[in-house]
N, C-alpha and C positions, 0 to 999 in steps of 0.2 A: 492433568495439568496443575499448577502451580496455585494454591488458590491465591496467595498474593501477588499473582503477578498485575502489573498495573495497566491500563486499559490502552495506555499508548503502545505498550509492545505487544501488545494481542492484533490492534489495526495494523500495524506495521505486518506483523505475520500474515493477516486476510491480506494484506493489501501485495506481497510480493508473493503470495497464491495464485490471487487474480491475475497479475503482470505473467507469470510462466503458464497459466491455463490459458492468458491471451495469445502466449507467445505460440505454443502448443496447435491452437484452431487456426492461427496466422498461417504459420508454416508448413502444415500438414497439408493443405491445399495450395497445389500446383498453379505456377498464374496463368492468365487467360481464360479461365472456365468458360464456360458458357451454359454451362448448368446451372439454373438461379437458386437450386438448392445448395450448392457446394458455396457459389457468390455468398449467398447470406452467412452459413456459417464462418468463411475467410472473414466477413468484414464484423460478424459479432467477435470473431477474436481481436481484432482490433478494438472493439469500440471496450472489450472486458480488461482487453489489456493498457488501453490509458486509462481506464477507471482504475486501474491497479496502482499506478504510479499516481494519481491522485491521494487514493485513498492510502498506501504507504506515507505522501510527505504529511497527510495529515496525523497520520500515528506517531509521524517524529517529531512534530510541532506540536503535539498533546504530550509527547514524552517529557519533550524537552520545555513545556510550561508545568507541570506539573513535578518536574522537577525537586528534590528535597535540595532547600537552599541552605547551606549554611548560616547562622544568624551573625548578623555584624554587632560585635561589640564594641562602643563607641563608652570612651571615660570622658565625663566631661570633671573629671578634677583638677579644678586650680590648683 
């Protein structure tokens, strides 16, 4: 990996990992179970996969504050 890469696009990476590992435990179990082992798994993919979209917006809200701004230069010449 990258060693500069900066820390908002690494969350973003975990973070739409999590969101397809959710999708993944979601889907892969049939609905109506009534197996409370299969139930727990369907709804830990749920609960991994909104944790994904969490933790994605917050990689792009650290991206995008950490952001390199360009600097404003202001003349104040009469």
């Amino acid at each position: 990996m990258n060693r500069d890469m900066k820390p908002g696009m690494l969350i973003i990476i975990i973070g739409i990992t999590m969101f397809i590992a959710g999708l993944v435990l979601f889907y892969s179990i049939e609905l109506g179970q009534t197996d409370p082992v299969l139930r727990f798994i369907k709804n830990v993919g749920t609960f991994v996969g909104l944790s994904g979209m969490g933790v994605t917006l917050a990689g792009i809200l650290l991206y995008l504050i950490n952001k390199n701004e360009s600097t404003i230069k202001e003349s104040f010449d009469v």
